[in-house]
MIBA-785025 format. One line per 3 residues: their letters; for each residue y, z, x of C-alpha. Coordinates in nm, 3 decimals. Each point is the difference from the previous one (the first is absolute). Example, Ala and Ser with C-alpha at 12.3 -4.5 7.8 and 13.67 -1.06 7.14 Angstrom:
2
AS> -0.450 0.780 1.230; 0.344 -0.066 0.137 .
END
This chain:
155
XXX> 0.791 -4.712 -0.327; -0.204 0.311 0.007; -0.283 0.033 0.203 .
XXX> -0.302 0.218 -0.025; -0.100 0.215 0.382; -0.322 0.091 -0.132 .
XXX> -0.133 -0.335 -0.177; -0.212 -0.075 0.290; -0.177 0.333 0.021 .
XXX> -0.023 -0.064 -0.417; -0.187 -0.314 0.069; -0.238 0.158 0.261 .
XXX> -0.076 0.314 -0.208; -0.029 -0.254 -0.321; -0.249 -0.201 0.237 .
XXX> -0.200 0.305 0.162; -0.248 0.058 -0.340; -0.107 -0.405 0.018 .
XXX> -0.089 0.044 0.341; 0.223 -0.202 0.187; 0.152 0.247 0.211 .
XXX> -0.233 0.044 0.268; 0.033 0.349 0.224; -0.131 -0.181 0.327 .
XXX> 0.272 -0.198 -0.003; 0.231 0.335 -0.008; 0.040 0.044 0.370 .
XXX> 0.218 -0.320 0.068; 0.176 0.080 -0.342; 0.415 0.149 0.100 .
XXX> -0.046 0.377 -0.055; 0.376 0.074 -0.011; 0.230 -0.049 -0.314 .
XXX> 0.148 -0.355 -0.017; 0.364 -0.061 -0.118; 0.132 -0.391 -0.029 .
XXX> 0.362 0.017 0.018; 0.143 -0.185 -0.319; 0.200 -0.199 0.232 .
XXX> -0.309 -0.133 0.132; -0.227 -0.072 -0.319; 0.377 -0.133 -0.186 .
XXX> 0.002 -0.261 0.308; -0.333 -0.080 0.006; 0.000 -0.077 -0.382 .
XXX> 0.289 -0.193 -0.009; -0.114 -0.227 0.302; -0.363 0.008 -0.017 .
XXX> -0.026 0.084 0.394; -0.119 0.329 0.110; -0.166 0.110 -0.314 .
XXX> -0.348 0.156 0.171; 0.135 0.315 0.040; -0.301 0.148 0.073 .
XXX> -0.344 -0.111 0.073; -0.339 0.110 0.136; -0.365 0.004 -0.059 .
XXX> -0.016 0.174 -0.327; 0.344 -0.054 -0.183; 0.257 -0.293 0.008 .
XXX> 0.342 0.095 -0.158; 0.216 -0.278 -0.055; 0.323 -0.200 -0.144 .
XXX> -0.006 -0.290 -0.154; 0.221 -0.287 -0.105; -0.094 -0.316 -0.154 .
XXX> 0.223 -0.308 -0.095; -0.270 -0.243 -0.061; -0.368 -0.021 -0.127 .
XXX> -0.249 0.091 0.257; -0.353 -0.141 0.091; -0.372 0.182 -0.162 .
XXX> -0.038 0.294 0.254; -0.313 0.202 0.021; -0.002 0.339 0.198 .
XXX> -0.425 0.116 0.056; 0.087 0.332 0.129; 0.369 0.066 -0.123 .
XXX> 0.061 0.127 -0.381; 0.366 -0.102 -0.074; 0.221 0.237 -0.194 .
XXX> 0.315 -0.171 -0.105; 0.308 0.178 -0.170; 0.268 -0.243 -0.098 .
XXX> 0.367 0.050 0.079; 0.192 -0.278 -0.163; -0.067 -0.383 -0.151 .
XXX> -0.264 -0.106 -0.204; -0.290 -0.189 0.108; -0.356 -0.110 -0.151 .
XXX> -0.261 0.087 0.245; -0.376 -0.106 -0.057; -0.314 0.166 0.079 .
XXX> -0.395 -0.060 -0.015; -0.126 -0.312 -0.067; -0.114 -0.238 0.279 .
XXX> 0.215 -0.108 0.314; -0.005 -0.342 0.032; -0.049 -0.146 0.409 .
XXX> -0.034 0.349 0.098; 0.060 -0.011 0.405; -0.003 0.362 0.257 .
XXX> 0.341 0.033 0.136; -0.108 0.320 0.182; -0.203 0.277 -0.004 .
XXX> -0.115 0.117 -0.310; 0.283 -0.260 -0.150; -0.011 -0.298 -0.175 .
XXX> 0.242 -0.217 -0.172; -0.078 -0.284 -0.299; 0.195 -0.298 -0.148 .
XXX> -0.024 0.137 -0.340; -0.209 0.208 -0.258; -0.244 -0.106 -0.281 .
XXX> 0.017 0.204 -0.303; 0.156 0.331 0.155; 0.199 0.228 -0.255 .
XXX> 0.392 -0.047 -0.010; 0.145 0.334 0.058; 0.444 0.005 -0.096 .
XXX> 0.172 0.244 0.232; 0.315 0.159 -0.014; 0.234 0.268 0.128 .
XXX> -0.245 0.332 -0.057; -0.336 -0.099 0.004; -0.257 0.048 0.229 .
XXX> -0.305 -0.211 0.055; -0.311 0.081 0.183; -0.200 -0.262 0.129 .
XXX> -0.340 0.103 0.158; -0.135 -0.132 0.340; -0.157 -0.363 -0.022 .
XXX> 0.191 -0.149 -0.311; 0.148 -0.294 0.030; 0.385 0.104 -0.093 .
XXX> 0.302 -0.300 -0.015; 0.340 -0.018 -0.114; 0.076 -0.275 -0.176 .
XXX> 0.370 0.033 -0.163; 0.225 0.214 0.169; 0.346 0.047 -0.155 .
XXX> 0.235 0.192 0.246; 0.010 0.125 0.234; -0.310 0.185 -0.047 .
XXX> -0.011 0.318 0.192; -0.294 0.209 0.018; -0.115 0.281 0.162 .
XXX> -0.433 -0.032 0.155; -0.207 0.279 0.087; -0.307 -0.164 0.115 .
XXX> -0.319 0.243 0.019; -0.254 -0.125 0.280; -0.414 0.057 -0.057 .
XX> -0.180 0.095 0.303; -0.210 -0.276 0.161 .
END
């Protein structure tokens, strides 16, 4: 599987112009290059354990694996940017989460959503999903591995 070293600095530089790249943030931000041994990202794919391979206050990059549907998840200050691997999967977003509760900061999680738009993803796309909409897979056929860059707005 081939993976892309610079899709993370893609999504920031895609991100800058809409303003969710804040320079403040910039000083707690890695300011060497970054390498993630395949090794490392392979495993962390194929298990689902050990996929945040690197996170801080203004950038999240991540691996993901899903086997199953997932519950309504709504990030206020985190813009997701997903590029999918392998599987298929149909993945709403928008709409209205239904029993909405705050799982953490700046997190919440919902049962379901009300009249979202059904988005059907597959090996190649990417999907952007901006901070504060409600986002939930709801058929996954897999494994479905993707790779998250998640862009973080300053408070």
């Amino acid at each position: 599987m081939k993976k892309s070293p610079t899709f993370a600095l893609l999504a920031l530089l895609a991100c800058a112009p809409l303003g969710l790249v804040s320079a403040a943030s910039a000083a707690d931000v890695p300011t060497q290059v970054i390498q993630f041994d395949h090794t490392r990202v392979d495993g962390a794919l194929a298990t689902g354990v050990g996929g945040g391979l690197q996170l801080n206050p203004l950038y999240k990059v991540m691996t993901s694996r899903r086997v199953a549907p997932g519950v309504v998840e709504i990030h206020t200050r985190d813009t997701d940017v997903f590029y999918i691997l392998e599987g298929t999967a149909t993945f709403v977003t928008g709409g209205t989460p239904v029993d909405q509760t705050l799982v953490s900061p700046n997190e919440y999680h919902a049962k379901s959503i009300t009249g979202g738009t059904e988005h059907h993803l597959a090996k190649g796309d990417v999907i952007i999903i901006p901070h504060g909409t409600p986002h939930q897979f709801t058929v996954i056929n897999g494994p479905f591995l993707y790779f998250v860059v998640k862009v973080t707005q300053p408070e």
